[in-house]
N, C-alpha and C positions, 0 to 999 in steps of 0.2 A: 504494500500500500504506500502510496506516495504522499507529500506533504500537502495536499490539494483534500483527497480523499480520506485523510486523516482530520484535517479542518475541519470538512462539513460535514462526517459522523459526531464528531464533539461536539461541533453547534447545534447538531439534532438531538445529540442526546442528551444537551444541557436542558432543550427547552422538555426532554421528559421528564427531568430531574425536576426540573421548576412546575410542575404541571400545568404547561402553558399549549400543548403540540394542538389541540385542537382553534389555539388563534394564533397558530406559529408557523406549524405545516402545512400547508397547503394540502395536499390529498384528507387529513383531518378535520380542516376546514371545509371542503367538498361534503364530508360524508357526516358533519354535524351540524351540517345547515338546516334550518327545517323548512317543511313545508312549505307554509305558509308567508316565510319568509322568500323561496323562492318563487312565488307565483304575485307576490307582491313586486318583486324586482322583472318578473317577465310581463308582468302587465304595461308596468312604467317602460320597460323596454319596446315593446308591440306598440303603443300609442305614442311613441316618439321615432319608428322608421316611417318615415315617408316611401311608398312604393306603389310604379304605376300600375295604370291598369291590366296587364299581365300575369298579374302575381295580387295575392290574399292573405294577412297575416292572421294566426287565432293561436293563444293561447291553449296549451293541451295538457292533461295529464298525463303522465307516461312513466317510466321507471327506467333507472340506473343500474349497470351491470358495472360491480365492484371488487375492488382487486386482481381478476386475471388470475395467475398460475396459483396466488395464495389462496381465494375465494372461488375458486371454478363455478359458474351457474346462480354464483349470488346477487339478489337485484332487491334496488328500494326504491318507494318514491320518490316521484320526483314531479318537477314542472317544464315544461318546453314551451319552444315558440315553432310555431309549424306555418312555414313558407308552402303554400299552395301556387304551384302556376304552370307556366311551359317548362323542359327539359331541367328537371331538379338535379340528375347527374352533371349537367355543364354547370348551373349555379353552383353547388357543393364546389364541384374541382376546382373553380375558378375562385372563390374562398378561400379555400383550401392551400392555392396554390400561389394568392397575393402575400399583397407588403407584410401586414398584420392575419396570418394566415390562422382560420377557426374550424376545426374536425365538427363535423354534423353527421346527422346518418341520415339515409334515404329510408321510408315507412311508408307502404300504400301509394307511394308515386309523391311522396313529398319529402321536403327534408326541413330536417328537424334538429332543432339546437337545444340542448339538454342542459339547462340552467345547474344543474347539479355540478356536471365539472368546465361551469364559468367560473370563476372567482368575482367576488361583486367591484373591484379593479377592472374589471372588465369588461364594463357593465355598457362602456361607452365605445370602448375599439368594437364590441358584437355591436352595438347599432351602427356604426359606421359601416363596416364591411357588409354588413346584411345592405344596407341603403348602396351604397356604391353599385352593388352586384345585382341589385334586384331594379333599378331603375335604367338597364337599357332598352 
């Protein structure tokens, strides 16, 4: 282990020492958010992109798939913003593949931004790049 990856285990594992990793860690942070806190922040998000008429934003319920190799199959609540319009594969990739680039997934011919692993930092680069991307 090198002097880099040594740093940021100790910084992480001070902040479990202090019991602070759920407003320290980021993934912690994702997965202690609640509900209603996120459907509060995608509401304010949905009625502040402007997007023409091509495309429909609404507000959805949906669930998070957490951890990967540690949590195989485990999923919570969550809130989404769900982009309705033409080609949701070109909008995602094109997302995806800009300045401030944001992972979504494609559900039913739509794609979907899963407020769960936004960080509320982030709250403004997702409405940008949704606006940018959805008003050609």
């Amino acid at each position: 282990i090198d002097k880099m990856n040594l740093a940021a285990l100790t910084a992480t594992l001070i902040h479990y020492l202090k019991e602070e990793a759920e407003t320290k860690i980021p993934v912690w942070q994702m997965i202690s958010a609640k509900t209603d806190d996120l459907r509060k922040r995608a509401h304010k998000i949905a009625s502040n992109i402007p997007i023409n008429e091509s495309y429909s934003i609404e507000v959805i319920e949906t669930e998070s798939t957490i951890g990967g190799g540690s949590l195989p199959g485990e999923t919570m609540e969550s809130v989404g913003i769900k982009i309705i319009g033409r080609n949701p594969e070109k909008l995602t990739s094109q997302i995806r593949m800009g300045k401030s680039p944001v992972v979504s997934r494609i559900y039913d011919d739509t794609a979907i931004f899963d407020l769960r692993t936004v960080l509320p930092t982030d709250d403004v680069t997702l409405m940008k790049v949704i606006s940018e991307n959805t008003q050609v």
